[in-house]
Biopython code that builds the backbone (N, CA, C, O; Angstrom):
import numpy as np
from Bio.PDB.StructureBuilder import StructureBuilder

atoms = [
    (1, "UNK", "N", (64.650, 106.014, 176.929)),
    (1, "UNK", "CA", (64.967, 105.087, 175.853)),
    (1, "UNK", "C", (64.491, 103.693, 176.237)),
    (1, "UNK", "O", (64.897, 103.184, 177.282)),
    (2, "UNK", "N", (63.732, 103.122, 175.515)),
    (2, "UNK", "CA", (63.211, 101.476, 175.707)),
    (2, "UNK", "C", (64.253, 100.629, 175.379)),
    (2, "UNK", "O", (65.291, 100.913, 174.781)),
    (3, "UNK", "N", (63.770, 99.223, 175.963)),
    (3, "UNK", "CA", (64.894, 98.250, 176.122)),
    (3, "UNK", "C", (64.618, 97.419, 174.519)),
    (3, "UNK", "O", (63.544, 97.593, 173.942)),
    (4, "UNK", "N", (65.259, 96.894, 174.162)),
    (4, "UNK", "CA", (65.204, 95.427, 173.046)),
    (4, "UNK", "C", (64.730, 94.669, 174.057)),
    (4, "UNK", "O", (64.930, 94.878, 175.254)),
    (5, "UNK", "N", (63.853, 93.440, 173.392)),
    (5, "UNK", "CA", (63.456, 92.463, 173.684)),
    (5, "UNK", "C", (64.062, 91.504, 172.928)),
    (5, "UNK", "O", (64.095, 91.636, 171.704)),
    (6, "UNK", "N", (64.784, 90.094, 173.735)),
    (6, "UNK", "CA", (65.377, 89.259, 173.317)),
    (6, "UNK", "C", (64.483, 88.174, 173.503)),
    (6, "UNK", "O", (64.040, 87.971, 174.633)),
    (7, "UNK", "N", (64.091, 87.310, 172.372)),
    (7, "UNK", "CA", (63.365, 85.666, 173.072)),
    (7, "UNK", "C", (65.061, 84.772, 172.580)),
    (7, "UNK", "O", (65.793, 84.893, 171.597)),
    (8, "UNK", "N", (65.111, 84.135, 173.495)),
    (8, "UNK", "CA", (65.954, 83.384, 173.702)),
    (8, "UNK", "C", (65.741, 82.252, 173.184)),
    (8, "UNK", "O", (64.548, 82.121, 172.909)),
    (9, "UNK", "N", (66.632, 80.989, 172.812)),
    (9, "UNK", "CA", (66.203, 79.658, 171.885)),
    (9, "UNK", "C", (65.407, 78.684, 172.819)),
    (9, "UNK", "O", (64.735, 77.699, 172.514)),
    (10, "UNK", "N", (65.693, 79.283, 174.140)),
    (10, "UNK", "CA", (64.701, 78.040, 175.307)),
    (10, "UNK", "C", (63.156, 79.135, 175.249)),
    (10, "UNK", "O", (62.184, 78.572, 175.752)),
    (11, "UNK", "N", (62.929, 80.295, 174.810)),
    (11, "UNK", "CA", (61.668, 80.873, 174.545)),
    (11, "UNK", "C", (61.268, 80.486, 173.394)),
    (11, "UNK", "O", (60.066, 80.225, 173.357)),
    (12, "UNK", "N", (61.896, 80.340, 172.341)),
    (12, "UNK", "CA", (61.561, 80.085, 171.054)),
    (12, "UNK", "C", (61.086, 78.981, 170.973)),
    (12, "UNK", "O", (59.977, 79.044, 170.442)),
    (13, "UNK", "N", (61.524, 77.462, 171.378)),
    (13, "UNK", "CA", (61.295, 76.369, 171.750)),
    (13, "UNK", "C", (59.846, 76.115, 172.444)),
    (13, "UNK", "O", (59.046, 75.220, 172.171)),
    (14, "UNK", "N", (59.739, 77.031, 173.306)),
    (14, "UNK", "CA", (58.683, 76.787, 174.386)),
    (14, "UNK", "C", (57.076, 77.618, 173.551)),
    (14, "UNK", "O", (55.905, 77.277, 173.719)),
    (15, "UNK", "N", (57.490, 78.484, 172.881)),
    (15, "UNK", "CA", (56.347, 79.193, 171.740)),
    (15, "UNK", "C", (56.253, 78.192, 170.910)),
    (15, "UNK", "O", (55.100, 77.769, 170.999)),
    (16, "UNK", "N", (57.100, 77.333, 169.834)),
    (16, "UNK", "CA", (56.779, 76.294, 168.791)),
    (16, "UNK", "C", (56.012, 74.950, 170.141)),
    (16, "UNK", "O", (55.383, 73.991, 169.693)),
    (17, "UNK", "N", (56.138, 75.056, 171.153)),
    (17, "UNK", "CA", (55.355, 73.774, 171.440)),
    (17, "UNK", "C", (53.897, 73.985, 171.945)),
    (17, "UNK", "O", (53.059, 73.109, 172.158)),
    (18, "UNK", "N", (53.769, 75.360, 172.094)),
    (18, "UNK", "CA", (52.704, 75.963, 172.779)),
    (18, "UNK", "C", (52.198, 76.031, 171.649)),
    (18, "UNK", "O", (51.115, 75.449, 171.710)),
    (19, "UNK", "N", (52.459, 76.600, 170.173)),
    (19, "UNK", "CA", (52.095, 76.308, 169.058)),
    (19, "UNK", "C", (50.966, 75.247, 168.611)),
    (19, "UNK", "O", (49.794, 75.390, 168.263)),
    (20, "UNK", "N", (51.907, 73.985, 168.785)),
    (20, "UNK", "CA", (51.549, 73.037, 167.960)),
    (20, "UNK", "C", (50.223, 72.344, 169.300)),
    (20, "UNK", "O", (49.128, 71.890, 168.967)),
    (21, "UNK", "N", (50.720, 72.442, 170.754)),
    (21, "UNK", "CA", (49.380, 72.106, 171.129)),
    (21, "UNK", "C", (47.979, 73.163, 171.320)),
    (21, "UNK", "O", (47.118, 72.600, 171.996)),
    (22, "UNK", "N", (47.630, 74.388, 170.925)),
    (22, "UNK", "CA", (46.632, 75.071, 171.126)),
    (22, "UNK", "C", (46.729, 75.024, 169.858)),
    (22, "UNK", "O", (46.731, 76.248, 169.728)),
    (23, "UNK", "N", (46.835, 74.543, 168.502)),
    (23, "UNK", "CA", (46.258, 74.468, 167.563)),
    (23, "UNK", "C", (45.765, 73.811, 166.990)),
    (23, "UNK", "O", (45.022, 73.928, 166.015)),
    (24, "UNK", "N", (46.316, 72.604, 167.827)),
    (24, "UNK", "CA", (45.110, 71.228, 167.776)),
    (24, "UNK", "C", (43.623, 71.561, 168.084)),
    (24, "UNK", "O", (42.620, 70.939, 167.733)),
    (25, "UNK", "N", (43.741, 72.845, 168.926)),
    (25, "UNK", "CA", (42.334, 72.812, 169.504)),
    (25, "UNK", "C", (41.896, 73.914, 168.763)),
    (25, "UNK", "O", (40.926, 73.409, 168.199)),
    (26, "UNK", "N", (41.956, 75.308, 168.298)),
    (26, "UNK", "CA", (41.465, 76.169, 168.095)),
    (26, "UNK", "C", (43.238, 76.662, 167.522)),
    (26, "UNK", "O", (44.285, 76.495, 168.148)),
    (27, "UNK", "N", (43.028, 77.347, 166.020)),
    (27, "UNK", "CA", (43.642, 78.128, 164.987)),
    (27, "UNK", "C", (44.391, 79.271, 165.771)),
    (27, "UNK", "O", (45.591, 79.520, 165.887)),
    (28, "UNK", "N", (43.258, 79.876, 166.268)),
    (28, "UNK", "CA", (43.292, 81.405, 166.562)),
    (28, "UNK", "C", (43.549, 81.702, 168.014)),
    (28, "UNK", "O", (43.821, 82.777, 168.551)),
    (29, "UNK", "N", (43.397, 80.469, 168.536)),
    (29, "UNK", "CA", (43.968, 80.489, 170.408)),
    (29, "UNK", "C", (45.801, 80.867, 170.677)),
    (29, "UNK", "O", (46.214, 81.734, 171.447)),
    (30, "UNK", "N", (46.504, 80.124, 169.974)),
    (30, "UNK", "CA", (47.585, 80.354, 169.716)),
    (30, "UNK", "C", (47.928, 81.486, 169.151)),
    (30, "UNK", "O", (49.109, 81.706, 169.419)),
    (31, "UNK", "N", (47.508, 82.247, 168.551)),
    (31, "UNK", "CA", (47.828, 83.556, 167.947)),
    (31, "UNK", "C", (47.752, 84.949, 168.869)),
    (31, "UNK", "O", (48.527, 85.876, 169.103)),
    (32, "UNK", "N", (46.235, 84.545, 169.310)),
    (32, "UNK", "CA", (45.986, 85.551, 170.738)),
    (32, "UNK", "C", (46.697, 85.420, 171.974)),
    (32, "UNK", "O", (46.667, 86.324, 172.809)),
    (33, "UNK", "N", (47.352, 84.326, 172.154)),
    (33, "UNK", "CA", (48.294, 84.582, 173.255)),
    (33, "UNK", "C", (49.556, 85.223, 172.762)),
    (33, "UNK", "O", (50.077, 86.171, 173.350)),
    (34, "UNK", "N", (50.120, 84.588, 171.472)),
    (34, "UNK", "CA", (51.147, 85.320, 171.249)),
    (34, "UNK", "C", (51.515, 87.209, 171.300)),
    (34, "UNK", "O", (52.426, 87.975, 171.614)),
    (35, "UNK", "N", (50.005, 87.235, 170.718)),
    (35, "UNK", "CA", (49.607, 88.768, 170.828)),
    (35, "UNK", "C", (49.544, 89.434, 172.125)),
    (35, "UNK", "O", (50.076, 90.532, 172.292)),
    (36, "UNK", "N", (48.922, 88.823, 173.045)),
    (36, "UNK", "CA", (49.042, 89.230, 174.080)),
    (36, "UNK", "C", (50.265, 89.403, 175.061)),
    (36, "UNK", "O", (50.453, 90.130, 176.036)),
    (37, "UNK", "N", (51.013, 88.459, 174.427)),
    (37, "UNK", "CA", (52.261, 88.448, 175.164)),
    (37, "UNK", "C", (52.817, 89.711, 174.260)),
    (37, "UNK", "O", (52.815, 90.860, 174.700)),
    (38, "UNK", "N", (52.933, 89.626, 173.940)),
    (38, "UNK", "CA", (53.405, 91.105, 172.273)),
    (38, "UNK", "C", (53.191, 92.318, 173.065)),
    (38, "UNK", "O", (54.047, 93.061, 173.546)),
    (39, "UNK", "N", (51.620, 92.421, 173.139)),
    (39, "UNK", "CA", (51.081, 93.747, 174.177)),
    (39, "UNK", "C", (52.044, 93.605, 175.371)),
    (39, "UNK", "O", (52.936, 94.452, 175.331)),
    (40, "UNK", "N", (52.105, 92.838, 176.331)),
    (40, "UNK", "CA", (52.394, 93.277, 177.312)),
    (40, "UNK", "C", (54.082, 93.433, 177.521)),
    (40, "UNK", "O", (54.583, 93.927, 178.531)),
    (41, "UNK", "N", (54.752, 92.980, 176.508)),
    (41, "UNK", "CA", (56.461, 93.184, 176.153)),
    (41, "UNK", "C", (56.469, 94.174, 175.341)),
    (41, "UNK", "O", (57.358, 94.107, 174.492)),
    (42, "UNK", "N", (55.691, 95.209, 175.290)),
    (42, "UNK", "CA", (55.512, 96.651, 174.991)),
    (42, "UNK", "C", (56.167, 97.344, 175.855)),
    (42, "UNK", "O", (57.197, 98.013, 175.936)),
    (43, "UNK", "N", (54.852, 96.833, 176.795)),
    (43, "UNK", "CA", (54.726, 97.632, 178.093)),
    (43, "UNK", "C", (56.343, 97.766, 179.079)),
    (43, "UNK", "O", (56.923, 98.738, 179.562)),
    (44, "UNK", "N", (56.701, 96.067, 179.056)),
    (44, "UNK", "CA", (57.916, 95.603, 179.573)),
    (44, "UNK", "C", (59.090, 96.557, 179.085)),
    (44, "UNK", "O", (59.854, 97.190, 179.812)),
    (45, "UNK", "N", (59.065, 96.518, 177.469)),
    (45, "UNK", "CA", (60.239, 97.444, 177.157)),
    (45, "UNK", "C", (60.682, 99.086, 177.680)),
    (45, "UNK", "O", (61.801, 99.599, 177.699)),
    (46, "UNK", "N", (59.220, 99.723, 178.123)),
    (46, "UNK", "CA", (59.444, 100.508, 178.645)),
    (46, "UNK", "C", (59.769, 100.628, 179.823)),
    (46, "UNK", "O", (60.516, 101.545, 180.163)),
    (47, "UNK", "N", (59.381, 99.914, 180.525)),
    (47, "UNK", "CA", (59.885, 99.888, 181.950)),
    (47, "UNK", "C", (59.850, 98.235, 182.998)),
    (47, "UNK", "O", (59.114, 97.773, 183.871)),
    (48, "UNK", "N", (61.234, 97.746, 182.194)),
    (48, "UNK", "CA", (61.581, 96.575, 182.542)),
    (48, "UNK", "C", (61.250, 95.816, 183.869)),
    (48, "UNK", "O", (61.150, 94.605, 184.066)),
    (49, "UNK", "N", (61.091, 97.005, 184.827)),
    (49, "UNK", "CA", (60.961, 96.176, 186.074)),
    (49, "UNK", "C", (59.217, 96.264, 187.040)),
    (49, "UNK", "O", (58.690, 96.231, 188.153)),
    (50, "UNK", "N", (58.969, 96.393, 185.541)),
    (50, "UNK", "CA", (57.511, 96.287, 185.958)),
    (50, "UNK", "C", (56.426, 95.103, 186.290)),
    (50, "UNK", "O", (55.219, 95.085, 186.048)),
    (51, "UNK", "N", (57.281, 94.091, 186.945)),
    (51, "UNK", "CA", (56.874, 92.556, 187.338)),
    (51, "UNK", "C", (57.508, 92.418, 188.080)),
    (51, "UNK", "O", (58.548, 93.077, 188.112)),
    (52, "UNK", "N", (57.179, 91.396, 189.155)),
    (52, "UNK", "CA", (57.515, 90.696, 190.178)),
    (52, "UNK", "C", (58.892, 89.865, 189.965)),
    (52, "UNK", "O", (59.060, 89.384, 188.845)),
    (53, "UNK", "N", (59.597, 89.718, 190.660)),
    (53, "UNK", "CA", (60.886, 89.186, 190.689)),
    (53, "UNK", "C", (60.058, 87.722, 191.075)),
    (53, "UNK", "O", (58.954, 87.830, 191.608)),
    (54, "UNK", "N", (60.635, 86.308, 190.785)),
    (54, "UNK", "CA", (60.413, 84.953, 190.832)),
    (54, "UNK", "C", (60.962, 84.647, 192.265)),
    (54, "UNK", "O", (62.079, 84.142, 192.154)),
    (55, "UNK", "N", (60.660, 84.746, 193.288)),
    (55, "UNK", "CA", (60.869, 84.594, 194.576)),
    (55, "UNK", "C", (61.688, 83.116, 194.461)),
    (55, "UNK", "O", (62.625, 83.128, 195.258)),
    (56, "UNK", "N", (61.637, 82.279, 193.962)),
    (56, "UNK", "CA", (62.649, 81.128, 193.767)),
    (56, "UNK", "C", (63.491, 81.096, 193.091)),
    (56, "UNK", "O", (64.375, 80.240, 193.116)),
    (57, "UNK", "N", (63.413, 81.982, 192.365)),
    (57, "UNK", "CA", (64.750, 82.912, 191.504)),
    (57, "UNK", "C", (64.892, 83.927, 191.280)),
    (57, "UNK", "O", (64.407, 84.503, 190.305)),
    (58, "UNK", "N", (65.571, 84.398, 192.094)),
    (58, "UNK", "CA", (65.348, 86.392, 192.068)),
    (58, "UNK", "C", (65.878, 86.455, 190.739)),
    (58, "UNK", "O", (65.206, 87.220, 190.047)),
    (59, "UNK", "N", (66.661, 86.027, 190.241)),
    (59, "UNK", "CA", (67.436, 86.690, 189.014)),
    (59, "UNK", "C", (66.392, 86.802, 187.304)),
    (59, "UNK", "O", (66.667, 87.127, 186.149)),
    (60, "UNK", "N", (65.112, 86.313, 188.052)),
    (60, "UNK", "CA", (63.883, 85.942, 186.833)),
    (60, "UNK", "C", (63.009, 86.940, 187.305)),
    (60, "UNK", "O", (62.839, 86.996, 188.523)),
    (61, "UNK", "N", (62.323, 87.870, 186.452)),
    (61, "UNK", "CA", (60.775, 88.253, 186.179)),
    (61, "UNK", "C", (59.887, 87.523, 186.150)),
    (61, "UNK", "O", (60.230, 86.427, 185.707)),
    (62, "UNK", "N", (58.729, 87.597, 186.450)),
    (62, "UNK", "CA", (57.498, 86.788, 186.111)),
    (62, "UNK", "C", (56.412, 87.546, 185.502)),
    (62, "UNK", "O", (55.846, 88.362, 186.229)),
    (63, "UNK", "N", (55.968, 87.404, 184.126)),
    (63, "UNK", "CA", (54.822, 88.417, 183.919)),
    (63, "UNK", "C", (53.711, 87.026, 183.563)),
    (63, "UNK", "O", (53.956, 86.096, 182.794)),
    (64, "UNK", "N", (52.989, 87.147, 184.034)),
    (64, "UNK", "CA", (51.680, 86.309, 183.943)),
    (64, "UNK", "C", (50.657, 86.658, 183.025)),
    (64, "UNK", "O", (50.049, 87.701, 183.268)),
    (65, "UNK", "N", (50.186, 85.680, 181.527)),
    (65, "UNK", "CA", (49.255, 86.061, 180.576)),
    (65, "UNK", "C", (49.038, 84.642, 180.364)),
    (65, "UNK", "O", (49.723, 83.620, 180.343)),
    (66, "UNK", "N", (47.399, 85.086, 180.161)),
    (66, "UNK", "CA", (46.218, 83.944, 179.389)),
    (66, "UNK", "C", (46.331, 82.512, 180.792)),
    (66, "UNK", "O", (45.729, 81.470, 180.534)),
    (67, "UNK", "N", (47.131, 82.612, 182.207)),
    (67, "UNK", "CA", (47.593, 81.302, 182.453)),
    (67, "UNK", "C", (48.892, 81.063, 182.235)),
    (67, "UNK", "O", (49.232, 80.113, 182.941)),
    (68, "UNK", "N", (49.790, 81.479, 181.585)),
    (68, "UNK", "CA", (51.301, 81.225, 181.473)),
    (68, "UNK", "C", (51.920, 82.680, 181.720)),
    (68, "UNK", "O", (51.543, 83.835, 181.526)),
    (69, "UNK", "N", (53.219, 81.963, 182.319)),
    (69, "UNK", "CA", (54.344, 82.674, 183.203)),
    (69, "UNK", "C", (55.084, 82.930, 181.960)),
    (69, "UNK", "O", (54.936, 82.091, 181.071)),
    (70, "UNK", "N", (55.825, 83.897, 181.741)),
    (70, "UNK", "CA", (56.690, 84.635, 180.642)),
    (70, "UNK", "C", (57.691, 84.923, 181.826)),
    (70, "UNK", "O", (57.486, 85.609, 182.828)),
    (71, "UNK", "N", (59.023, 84.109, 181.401)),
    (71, "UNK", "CA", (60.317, 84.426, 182.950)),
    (71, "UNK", "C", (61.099, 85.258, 181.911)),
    (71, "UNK", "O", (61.131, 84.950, 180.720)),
    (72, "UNK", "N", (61.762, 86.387, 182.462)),
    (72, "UNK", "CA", (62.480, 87.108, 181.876)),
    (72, "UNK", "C", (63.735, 87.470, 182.610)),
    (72, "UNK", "O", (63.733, 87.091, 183.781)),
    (73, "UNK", "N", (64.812, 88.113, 182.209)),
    (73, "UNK", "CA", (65.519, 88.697, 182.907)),
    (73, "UNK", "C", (65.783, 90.259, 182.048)),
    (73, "UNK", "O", (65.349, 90.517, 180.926)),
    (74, "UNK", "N", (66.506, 91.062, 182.813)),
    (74, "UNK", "CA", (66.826, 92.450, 182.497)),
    (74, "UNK", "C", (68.707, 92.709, 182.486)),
    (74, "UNK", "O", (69.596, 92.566, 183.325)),
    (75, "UNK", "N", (68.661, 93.053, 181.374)),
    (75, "UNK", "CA", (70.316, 93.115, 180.706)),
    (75, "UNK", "C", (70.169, 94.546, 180.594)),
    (75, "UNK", "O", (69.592, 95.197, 179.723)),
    (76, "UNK", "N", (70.814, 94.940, 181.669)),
    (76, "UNK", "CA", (71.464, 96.533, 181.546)),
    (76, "UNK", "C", (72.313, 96.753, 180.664)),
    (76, "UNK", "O", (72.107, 97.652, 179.849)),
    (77, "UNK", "N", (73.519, 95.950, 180.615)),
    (77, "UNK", "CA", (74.376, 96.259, 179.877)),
    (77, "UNK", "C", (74.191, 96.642, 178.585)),
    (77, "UNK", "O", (74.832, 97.515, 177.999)),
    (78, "UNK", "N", (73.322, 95.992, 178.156)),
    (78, "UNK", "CA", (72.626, 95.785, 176.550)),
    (78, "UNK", "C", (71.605, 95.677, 176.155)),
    (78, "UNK", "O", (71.138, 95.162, 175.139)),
    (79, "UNK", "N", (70.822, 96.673, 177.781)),
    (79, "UNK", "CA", (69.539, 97.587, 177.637)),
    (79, "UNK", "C", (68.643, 96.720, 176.963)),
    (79, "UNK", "O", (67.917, 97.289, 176.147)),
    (80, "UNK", "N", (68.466, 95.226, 177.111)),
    (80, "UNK", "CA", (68.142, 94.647, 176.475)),
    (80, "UNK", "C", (66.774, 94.176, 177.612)),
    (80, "UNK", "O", (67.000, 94.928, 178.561)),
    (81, "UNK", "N", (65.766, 93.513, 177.918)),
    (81, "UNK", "CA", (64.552, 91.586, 178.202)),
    (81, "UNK", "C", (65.204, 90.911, 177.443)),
    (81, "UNK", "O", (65.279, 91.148, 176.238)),
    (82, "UNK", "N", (65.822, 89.895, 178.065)),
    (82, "UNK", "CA", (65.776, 88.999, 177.719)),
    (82, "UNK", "C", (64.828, 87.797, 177.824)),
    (82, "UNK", "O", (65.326, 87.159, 178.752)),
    (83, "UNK", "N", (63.834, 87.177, 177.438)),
    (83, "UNK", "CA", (62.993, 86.311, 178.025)),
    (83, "UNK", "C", (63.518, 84.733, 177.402)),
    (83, "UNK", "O", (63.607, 84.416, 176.216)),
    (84, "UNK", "N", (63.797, 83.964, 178.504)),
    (84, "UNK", "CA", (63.814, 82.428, 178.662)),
    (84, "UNK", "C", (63.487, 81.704, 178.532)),
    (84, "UNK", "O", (64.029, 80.730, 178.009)),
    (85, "UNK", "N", (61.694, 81.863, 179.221)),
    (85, "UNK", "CA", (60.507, 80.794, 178.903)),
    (85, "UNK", "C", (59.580, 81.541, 178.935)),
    (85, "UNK", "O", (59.474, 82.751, 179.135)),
    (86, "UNK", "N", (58.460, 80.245, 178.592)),
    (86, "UNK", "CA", (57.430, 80.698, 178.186)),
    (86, "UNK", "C", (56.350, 79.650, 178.703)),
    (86, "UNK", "O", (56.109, 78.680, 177.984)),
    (87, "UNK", "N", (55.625, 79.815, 180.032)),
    (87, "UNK", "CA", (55.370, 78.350, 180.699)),
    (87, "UNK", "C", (54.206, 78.283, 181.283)),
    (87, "UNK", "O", (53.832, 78.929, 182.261)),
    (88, "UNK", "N", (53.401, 77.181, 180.440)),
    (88, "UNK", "CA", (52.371, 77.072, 181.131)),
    (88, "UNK", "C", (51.905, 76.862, 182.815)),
    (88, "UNK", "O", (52.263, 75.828, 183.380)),
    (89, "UNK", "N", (51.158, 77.816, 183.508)),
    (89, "UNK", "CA", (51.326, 77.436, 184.828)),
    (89, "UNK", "C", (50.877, 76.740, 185.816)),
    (89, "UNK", "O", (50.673, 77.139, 186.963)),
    (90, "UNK", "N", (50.635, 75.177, 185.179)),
    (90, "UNK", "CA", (50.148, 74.416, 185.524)),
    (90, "UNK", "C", (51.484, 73.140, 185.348)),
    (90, "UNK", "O", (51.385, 72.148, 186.071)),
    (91, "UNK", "N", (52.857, 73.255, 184.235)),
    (91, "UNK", "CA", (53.646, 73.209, 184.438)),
    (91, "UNK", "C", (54.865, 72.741, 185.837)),
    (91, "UNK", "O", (54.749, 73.422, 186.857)),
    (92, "UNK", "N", (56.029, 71.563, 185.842)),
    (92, "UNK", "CA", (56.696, 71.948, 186.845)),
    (92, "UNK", "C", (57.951, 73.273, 186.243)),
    (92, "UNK", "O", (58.823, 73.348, 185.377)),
    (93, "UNK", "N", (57.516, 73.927, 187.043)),
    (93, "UNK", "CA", (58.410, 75.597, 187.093)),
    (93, "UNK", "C", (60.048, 75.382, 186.989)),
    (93, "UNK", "O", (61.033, 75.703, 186.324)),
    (94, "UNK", "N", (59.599, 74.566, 188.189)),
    (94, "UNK", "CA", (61.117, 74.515, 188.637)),
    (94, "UNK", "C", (61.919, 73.820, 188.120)),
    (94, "UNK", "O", (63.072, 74.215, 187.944)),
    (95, "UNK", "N", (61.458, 72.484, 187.711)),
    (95, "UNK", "CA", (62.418, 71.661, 186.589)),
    (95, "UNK", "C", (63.266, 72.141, 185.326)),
    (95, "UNK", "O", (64.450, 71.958, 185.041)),
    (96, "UNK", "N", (62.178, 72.860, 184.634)),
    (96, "UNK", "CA", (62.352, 73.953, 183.197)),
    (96, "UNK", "C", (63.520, 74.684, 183.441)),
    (96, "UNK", "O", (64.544, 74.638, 182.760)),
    (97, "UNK", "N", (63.230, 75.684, 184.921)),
    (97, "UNK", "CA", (64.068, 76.742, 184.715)),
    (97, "UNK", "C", (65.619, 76.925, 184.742)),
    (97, "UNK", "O", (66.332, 77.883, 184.444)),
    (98, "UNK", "N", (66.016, 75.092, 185.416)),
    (98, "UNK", "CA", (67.160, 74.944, 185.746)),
    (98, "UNK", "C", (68.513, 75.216, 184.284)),
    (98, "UNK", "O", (69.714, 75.086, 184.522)),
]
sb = StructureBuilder()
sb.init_structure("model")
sb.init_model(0)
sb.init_chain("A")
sb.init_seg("    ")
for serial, (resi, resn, name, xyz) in enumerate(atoms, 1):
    if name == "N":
        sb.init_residue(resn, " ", resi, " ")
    sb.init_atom(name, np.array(xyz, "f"), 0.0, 1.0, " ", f" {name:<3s}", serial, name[0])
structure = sb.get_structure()
C-alpha cells in the first residue's frame, strides 16, 4: 500500500516563490520542475525511504531535483510524506529548516 503525500504550508510557500522567480525567466521552467518533483514523489510514495536521511537532521529526507533539495519526513502513523520544503541548493539550508 503507498503512502499520501502531504506538502505542508512551509512547502506550499516555498513552490509560490519558486514560482514567481523562474517565471520571470522562462513560463515553462517552473512547470518542469514542478513535474519533476511530481515524478519523483511517485516514486517516494512507494517506498518512502528511498533517500538519504539529512545528516544535519536525521529526522528530514533529502531528495535532490533540477538543483533543489525537497526535505521530507515519513509519518507512519498516517502512512503519510510529509514534505516541508522545497529549497534551492544554493540556499542557507540551515536557517529555513529551523
Amino acid at each position: 500500500m503507498s503512502y499520501s503525500v502531504k506538502y505542508l504550508i512551509t512547502a506550499r510557500q516555498d513552490r509560490k516563490n519558486i514560482s514567481a522567480y523562474l517565471n520571470q525567466y522562462s513560463m515553462t521552467a517552473a512547470n518542469r520542475l514542478f513535474n519533476n518533483i511530481k515524478g519523483k514523489m511517485e516514486l517516494v510514495k512507494e517506498n518512502p525511504y528511498m533517500y538519504e536521511r539529512y545528516e544535519r537532521r536525521p529526522s528530514f529526507r533529502r531528495m535532490t531535483v533540477d538543483g533543489y533539495l525537497v526535505f521530507y519526513k515519513v509519518n507512519e502513523d498516517e502512512r503519510a510524506v510529509e514534505v516541508h520544503h522545497i529549497l534551492h541548493g544554493m540556499m542557507d539550508i540551515e536557517r529555513k529548516l529551523k
